[in-house]
TORNUVEX-614946 format. One line per field, with one value per atom (N, C-alpha, C, O, CB): residue number from 1; residue in three letters; atom name; x, y, z. Coordinates in nm, 4 decimals, decimal comma, m for minus. Glycine has a CB too. Layout:
kollum = NUM;...
sero = ALA;...
tidren = CA;...
px = X;...
py = Y;...
pz = Z;...
end
This chain:
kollum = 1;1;1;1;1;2;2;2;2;2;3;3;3;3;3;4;4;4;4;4;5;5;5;5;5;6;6;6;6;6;7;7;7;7;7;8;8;8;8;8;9;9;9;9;9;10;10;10;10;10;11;11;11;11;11;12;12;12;12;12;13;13;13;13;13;14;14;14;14;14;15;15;15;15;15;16;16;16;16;16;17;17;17;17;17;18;18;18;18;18;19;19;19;19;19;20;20;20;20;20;21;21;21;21;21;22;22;22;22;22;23;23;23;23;23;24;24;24;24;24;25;25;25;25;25;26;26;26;26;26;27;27;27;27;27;28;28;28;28;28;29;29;29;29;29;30;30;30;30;30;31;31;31;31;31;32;32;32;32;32;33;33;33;33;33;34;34;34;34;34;35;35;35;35;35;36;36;36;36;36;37;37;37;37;37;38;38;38;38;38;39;39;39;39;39;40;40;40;40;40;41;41;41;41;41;42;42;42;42;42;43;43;43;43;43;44;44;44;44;44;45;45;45;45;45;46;46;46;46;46;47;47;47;47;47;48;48;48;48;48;49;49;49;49;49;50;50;50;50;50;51;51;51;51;51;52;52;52;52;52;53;53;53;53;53;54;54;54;54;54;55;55;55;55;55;56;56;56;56;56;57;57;57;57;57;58;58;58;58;58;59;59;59;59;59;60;60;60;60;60;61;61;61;61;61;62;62;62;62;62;63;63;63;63;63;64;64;64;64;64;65;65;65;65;65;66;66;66;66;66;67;67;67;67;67;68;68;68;68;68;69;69;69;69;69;70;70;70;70;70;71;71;71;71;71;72;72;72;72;72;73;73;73;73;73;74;74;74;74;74;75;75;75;75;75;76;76;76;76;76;77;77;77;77;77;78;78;78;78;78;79;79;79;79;79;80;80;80;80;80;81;81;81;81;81;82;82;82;82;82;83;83;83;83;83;84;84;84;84;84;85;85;85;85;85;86;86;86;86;86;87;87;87;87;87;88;88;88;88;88;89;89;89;89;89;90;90;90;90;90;91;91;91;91;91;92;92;92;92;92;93;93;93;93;93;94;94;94;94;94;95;95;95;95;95;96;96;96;96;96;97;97;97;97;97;98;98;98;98;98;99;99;99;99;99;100;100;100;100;100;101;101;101;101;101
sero = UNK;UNK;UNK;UNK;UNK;UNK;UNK;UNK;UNK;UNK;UNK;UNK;UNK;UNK;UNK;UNK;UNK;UNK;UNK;UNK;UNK;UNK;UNK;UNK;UNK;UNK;UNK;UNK;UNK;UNK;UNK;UNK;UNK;UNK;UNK;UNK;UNK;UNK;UNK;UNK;UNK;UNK;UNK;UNK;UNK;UNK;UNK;UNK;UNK;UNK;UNK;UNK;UNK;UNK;UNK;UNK;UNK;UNK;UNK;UNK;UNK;UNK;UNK;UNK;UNK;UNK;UNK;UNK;UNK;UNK;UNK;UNK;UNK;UNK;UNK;UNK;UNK;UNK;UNK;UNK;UNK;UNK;UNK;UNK;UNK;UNK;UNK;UNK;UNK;UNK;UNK;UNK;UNK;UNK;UNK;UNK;UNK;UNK;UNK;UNK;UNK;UNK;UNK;UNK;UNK;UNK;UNK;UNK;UNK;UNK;UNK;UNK;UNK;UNK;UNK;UNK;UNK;UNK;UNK;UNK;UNK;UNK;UNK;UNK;UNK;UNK;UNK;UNK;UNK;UNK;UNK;UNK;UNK;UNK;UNK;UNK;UNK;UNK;UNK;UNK;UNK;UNK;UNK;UNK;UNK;UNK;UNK;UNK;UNK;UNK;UNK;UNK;UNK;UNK;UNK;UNK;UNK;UNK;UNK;UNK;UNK;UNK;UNK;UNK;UNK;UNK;UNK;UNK;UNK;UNK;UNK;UNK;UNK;UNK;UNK;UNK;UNK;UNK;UNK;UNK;UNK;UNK;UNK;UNK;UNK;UNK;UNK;UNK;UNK;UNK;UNK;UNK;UNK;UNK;UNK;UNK;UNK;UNK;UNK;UNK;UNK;UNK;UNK;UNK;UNK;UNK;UNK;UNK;UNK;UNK;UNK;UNK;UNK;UNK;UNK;UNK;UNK;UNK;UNK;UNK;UNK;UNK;UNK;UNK;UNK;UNK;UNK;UNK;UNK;UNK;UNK;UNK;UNK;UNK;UNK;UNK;UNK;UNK;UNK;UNK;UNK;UNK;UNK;UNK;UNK;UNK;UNK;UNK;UNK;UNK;UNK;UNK;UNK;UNK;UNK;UNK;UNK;UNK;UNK;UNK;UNK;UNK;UNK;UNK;UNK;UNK;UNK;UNK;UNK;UNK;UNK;UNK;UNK;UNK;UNK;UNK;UNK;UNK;UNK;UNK;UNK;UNK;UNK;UNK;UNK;UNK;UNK;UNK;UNK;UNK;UNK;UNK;UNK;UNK;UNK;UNK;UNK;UNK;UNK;UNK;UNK;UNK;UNK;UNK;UNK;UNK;UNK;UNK;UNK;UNK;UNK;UNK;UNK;UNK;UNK;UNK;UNK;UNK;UNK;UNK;UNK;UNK;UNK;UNK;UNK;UNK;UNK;UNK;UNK;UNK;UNK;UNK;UNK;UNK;UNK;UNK;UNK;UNK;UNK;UNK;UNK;UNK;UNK;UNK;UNK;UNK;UNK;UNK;UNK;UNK;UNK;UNK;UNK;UNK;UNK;UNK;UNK;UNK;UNK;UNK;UNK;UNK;UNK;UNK;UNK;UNK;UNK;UNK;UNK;UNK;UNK;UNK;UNK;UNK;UNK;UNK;UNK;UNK;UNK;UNK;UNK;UNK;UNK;UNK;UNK;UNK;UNK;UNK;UNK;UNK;UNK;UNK;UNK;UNK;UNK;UNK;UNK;UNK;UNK;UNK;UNK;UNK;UNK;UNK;UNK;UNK;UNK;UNK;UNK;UNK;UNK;UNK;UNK;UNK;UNK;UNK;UNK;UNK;UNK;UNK;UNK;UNK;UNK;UNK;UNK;UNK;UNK;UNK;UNK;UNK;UNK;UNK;UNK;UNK;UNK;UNK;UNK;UNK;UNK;UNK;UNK;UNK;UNK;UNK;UNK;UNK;UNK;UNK;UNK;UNK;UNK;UNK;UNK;UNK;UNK;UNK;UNK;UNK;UNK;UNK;UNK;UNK;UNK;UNK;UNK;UNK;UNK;UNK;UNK;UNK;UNK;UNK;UNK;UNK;UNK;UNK;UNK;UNK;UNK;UNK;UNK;UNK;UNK;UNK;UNK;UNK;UNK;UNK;UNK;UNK;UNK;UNK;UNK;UNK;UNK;UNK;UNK;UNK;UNK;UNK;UNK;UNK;UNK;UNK;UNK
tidren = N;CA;C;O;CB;N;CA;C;O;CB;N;CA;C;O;CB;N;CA;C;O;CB;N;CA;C;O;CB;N;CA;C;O;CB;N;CA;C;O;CB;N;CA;C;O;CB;N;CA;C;O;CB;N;CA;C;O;CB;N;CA;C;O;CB;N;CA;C;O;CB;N;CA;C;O;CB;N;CA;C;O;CB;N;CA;C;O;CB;N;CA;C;O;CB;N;CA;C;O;CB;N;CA;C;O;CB;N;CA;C;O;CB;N;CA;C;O;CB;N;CA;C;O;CB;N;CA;C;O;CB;N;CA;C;O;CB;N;CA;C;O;CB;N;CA;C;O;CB;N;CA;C;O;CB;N;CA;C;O;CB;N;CA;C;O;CB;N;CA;C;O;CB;N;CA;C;O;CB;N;CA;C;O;CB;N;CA;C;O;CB;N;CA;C;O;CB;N;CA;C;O;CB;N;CA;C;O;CB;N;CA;C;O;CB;N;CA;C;O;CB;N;CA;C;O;CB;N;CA;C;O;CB;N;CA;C;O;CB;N;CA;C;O;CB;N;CA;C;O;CB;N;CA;C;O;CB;N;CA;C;O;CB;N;CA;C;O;CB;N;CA;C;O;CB;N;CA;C;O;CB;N;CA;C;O;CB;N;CA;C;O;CB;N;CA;C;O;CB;N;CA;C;O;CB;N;CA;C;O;CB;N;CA;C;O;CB;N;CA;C;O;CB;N;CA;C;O;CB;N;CA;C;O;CB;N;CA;C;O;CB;N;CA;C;O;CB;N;CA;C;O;CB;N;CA;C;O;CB;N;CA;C;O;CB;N;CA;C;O;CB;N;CA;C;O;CB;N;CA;C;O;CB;N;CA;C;O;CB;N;CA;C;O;CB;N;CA;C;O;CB;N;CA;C;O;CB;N;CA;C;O;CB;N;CA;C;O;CB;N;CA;C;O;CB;N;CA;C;O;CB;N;CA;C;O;CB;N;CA;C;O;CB;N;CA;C;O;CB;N;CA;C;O;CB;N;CA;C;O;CB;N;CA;C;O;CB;N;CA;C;O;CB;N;CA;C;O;CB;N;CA;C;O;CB;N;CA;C;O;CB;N;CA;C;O;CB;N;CA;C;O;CB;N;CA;C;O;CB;N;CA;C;O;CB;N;CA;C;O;CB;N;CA;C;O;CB;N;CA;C;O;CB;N;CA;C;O;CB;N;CA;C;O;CB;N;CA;C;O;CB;N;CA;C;O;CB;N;CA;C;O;CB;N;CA;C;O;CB;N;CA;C;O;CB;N;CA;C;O;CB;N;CA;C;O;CB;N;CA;C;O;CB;N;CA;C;O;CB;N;CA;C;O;CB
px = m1,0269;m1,0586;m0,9310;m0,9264;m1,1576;m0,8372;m0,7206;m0,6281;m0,5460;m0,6636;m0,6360;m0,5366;m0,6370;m0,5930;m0,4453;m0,7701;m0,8457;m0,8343;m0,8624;m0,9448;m0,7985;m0,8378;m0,6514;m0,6355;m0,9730;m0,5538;m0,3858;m0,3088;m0,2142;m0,3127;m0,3660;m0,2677;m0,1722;m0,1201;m0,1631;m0,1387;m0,0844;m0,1352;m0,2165;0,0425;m0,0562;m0,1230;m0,1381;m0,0416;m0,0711;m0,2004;m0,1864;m0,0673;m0,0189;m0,3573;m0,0092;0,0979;0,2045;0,1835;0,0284;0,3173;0,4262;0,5447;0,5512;0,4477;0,6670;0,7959;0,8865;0,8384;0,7648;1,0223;1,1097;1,0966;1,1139;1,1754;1,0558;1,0071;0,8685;0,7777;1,0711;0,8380;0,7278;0,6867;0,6083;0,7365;0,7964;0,7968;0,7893;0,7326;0,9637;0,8217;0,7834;0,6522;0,5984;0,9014;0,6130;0,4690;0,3131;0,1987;0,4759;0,3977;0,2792;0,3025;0,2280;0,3005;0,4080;0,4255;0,3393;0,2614;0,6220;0,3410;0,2792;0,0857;0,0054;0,3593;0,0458;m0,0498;m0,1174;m0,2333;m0,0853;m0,0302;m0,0920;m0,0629;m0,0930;m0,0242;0,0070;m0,0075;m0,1120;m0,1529;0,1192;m0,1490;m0,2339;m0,1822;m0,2538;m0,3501;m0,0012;0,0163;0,0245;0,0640;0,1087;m0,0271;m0,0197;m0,0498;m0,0791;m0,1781;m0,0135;m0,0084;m0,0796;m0,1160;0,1492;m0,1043;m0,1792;m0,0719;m0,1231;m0,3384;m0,0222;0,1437;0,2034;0,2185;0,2923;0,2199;0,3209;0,1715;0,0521;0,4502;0,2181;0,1677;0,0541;m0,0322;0,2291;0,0017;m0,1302;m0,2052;m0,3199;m0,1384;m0,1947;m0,2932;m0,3194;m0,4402;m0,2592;m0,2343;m0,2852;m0,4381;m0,5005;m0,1778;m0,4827;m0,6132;m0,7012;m0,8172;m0,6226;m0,6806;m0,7859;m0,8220;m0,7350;m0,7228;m1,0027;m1,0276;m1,0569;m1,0701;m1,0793;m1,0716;m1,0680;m1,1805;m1,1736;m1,0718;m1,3110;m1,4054;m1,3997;m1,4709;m1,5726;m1,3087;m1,2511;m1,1363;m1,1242;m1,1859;m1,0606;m0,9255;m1,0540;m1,0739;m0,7887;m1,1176;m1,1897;m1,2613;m1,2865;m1,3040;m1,3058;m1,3675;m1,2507;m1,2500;m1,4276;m1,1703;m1,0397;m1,0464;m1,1003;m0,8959;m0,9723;m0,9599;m1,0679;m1,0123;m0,9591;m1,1898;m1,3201;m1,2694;m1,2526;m1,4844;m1,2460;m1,2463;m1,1047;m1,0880;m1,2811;m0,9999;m0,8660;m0,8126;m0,6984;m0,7518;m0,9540;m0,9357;m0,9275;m0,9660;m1,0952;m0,8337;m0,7498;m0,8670;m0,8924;m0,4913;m0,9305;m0,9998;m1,1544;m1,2142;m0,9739;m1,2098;m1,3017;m1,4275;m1,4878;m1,3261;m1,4489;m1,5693;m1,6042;m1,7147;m1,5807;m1,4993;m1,4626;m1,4767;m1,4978;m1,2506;m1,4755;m1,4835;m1,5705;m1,6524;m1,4611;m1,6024;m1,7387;m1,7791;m1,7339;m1,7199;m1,8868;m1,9847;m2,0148;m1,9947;m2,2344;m2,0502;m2,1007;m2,1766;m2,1540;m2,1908;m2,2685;m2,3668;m2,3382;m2,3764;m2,4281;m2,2730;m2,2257;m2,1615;m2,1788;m2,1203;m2,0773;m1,9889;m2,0735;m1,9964;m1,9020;m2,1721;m2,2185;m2,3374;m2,4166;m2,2453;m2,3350;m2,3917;m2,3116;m2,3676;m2,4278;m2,1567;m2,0982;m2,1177;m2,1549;m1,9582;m2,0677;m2,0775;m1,9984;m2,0276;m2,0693;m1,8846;m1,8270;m1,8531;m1,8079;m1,6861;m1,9573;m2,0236;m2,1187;m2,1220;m2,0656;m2,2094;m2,2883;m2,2304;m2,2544;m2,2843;m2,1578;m2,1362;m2,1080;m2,1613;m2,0840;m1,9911;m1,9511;m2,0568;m2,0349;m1,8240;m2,1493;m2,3225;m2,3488;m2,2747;m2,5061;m2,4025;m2,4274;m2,3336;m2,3734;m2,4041;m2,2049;m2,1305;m2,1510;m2,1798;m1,9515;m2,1256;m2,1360;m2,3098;m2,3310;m2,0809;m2,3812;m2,5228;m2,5067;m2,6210;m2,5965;m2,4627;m2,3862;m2,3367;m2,3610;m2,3344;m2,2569;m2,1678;m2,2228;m2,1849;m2,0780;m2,2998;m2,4151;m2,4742;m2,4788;m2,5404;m2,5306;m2,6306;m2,5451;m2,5521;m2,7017;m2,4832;m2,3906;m2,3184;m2,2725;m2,2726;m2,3222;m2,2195;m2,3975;m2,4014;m2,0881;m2,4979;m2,6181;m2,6700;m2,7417;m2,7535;m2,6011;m2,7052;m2,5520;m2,5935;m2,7514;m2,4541;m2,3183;m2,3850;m2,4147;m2,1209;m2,4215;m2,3878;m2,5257;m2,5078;m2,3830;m2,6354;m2,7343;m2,7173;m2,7883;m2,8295;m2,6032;m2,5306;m2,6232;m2,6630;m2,5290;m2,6579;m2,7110;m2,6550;m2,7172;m2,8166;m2,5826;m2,4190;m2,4715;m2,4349;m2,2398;m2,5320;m2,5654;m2,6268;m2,5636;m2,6343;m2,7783;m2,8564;m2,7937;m2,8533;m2,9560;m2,6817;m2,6135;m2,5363;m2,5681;m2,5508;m2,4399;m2,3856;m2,4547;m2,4130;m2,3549;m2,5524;m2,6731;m2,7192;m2,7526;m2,7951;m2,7454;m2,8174;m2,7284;m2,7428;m2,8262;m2,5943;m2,4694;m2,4652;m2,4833;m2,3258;m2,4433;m2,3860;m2,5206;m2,4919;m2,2944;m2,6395;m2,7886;m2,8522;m2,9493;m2,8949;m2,7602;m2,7656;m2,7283;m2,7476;m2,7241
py = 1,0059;1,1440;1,2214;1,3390;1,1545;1,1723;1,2354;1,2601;1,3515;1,1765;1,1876;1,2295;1,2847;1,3980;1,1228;1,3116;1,4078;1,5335;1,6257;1,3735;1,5613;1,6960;1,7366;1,8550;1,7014;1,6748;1,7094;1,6801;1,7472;1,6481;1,5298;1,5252;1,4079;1,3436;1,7065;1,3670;1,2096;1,1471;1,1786;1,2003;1,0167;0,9404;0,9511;1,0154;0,8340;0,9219;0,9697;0,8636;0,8920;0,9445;0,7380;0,6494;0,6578;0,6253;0,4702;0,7131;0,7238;0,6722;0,6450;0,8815;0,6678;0,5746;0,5689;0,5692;0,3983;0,5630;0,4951;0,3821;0,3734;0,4693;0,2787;0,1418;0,0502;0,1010;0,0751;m0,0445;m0,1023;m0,0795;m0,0170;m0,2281;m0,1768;m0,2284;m0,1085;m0,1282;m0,3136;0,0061;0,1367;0,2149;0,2976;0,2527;0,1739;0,1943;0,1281;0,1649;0,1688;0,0071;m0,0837;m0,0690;m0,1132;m0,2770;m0,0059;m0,0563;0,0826;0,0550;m0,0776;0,2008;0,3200;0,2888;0,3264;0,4062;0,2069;0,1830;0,0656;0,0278;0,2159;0,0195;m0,0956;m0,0487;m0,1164;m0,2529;0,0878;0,1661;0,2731;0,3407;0,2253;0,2813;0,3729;0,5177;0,6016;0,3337;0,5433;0,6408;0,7225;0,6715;0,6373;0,8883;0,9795;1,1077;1,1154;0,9435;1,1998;1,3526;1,4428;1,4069;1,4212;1,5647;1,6203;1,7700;1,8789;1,6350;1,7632;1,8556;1,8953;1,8271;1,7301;1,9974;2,0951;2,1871;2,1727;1,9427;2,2565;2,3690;2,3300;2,4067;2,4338;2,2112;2,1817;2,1533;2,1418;2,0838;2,1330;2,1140;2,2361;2,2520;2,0357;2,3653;2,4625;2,5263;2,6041;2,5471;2,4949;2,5383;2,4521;2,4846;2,5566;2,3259;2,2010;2,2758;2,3325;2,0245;2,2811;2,2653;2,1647;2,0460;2,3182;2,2529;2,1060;2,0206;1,9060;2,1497;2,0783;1,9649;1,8569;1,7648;2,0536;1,9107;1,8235;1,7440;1,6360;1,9253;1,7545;1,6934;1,6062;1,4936;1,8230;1,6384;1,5353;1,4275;1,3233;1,6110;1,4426;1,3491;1,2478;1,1312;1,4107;1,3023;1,2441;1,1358;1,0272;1,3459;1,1796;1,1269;1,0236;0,9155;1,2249;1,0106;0,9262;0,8155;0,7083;1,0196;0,8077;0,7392;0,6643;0,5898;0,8365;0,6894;0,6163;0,5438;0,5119;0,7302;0,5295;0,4644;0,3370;0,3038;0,4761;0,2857;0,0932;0,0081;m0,1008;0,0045;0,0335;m0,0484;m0,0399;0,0666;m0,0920;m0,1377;m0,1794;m0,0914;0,0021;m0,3759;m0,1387;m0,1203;m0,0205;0,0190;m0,1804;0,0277;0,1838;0,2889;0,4004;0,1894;0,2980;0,3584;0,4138;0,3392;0,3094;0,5547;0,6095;0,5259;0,4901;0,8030;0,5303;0,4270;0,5611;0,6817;0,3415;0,5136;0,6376;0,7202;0,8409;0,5916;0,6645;0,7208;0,8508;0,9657;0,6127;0,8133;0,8925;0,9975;1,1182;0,8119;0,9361;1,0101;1,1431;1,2355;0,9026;1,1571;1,2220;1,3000;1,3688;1,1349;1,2736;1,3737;1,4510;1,5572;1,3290;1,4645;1,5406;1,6582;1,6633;1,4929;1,7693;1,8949;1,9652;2,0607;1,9682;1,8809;1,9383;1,8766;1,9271;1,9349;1,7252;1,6879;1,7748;1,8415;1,5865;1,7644;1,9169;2,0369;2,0421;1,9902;2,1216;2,1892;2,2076;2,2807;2,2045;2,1041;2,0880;2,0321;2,0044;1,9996;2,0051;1,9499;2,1090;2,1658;1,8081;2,1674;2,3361;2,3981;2,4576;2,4223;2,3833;2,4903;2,4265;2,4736;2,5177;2,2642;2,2357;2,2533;2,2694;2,0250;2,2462;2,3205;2,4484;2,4782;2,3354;2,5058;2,6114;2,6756;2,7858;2,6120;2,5941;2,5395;2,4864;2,5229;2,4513;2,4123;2,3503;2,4516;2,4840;2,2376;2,5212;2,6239;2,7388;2,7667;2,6809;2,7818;2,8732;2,8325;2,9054;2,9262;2,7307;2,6298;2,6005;2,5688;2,3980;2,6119;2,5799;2,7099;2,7299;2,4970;2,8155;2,9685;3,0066;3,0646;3,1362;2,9938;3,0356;2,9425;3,0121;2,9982;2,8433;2,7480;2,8225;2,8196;2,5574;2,8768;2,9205;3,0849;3,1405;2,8960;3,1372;3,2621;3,3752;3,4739;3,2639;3,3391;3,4497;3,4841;3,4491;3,4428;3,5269;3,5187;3,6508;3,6479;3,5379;3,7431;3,8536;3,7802;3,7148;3,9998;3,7237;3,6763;3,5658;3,5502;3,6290;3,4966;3,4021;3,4487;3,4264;3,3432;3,5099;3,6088;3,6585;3,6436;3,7269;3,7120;3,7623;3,6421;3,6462;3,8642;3,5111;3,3780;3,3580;3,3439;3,2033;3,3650;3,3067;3,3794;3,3151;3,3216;3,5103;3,5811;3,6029;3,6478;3,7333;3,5927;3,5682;3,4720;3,4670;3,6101;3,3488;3,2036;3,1974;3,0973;3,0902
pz = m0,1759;m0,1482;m0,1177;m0,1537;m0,0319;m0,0612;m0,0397;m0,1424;m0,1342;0,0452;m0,2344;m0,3435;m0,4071;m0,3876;m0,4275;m0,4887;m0,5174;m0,4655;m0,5421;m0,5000;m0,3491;m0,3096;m0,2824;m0,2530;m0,1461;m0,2878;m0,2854;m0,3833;m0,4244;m0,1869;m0,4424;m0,5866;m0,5164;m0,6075;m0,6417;m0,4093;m0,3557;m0,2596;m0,1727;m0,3107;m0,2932;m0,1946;m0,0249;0,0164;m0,2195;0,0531;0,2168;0,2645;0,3741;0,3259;0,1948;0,2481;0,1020;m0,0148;0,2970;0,1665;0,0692;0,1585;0,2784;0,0057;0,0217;0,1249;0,0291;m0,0842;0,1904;0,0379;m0,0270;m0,1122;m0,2338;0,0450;m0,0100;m0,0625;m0,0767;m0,0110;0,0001;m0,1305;m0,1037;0,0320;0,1033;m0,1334;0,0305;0,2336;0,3028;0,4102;0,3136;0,2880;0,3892;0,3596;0,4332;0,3803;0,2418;0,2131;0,2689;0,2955;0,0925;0,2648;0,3305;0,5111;0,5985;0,2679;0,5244;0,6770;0,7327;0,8240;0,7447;0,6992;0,6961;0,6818;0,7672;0,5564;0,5424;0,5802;0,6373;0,6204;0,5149;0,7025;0,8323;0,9562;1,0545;0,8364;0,9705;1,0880;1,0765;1,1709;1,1223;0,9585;0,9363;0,9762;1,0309;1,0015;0,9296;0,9504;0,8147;0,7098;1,0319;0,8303;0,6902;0,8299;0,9492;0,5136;0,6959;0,7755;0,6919;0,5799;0,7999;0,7389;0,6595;0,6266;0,6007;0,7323;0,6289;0,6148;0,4478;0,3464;0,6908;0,4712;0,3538;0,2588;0,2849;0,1993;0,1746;0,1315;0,1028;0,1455;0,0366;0,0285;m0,0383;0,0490;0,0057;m0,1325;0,1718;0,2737;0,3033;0,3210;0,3886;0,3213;0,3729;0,3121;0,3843;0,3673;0,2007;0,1489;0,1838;0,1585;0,0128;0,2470;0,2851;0,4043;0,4705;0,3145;0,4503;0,5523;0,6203;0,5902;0,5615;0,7699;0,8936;0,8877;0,9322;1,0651;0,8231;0,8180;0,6461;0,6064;0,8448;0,5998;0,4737;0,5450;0,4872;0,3318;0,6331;0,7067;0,7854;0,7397;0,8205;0,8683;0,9735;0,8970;0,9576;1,0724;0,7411;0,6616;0,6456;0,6848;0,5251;0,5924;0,5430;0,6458;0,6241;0,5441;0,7929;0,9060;0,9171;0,9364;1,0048;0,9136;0,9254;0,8132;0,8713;0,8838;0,7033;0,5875;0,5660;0,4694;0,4767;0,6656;0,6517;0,7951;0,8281;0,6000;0,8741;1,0383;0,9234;0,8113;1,2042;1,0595;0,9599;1,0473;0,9958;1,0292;1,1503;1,1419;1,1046;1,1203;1,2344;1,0618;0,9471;1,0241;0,9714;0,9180;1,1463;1,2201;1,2652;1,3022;1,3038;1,2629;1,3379;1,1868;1,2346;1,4270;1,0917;0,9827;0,9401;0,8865;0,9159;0,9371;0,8903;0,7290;0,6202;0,8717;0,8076;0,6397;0,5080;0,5225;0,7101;0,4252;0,3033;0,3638;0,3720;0,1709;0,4091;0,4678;0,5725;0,5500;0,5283;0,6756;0,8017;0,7232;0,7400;0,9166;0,6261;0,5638;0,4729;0,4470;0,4726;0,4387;0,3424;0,3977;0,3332;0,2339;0,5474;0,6611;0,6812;0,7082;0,7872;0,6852;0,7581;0,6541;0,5369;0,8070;0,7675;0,6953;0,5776;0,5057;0,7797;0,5846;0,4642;0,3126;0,2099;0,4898;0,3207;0,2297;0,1851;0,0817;0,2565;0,2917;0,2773;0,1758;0,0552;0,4306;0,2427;0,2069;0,0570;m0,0264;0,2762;0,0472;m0,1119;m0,1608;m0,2788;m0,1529;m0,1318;m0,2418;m0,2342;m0,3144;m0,1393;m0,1877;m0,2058;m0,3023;m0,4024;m0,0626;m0,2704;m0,4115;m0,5289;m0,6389;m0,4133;m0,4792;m0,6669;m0,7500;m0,8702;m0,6988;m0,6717;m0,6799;m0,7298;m0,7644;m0,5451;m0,7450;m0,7868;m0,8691;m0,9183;m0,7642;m0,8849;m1,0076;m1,0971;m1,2084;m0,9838;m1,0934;m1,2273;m1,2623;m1,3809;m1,1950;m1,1673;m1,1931;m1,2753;m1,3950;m1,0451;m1,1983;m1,3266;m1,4657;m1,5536;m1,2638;m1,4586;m1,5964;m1,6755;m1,7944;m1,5097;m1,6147;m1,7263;m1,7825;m1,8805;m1,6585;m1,6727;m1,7076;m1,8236;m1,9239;m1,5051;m1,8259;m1,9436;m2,0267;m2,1238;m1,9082;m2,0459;m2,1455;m2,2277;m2,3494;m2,0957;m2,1943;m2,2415;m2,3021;m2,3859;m2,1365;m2,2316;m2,2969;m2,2326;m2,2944;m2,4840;m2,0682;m1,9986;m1,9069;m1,8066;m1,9620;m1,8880;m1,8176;m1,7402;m1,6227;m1,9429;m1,7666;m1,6250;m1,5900;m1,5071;m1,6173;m1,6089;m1,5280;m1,4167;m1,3101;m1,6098;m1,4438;m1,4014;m1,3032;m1,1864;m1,4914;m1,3299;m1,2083;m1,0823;m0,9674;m1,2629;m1,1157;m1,0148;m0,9881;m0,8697;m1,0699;m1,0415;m0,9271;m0,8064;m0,6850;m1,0049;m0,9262;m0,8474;m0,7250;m0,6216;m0,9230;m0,7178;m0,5910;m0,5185;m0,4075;m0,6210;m0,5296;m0,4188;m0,3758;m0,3003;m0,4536;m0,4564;m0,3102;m0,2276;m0,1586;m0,3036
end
């Protein structure tokens, strides 16, 4: 999910060895320009899904309660819905679903 939504990985390094040592500390940041468009309940998922330990780790499940799962199930709801009303070539009617959900 983290390189989906920034484009790299959350453990980077010079070397192997500073790569792996980063993720067995389970250290990453959420820092520089491409984060600035991530929100905090997309950062707190993030955060849930890269705890190093096993037990402690939000499950799919937990994970797909939170609200910014939510949320992004609503736009892309959305998004289908407008990509099926263009693809049918009713593009006012589509506009107007779009902006009165």
């Amino acid at each position: 999910m983290y390189i989906l939504l920034v484009g790299y990985p959350p453990f980077g390094g010079a070397t192997e060895h500073a790569i792996l040592r980063q993720v067995r500390k389970g250290q990453y940041t959420f820092t520089g320009p491409n984060w600035d468009a991530i929100s905090d309940d997309a950062k707190h998922c993030i955060k849930q899904m890269l705890v190093m330990k096993a037990s402690r780790r939000a499950t799919a499940t937990e994970l797909l309660d939170e609200k910014w799962f939510k949320h992004a199930s609503a736009v892309s709801d959305k998004v289908i819905d407008y990509l099926q009303c263009v693809c049918s070539l009713r593009l006012p009617a589509c506009v107007y679903t779009l902006l009165t959900r």
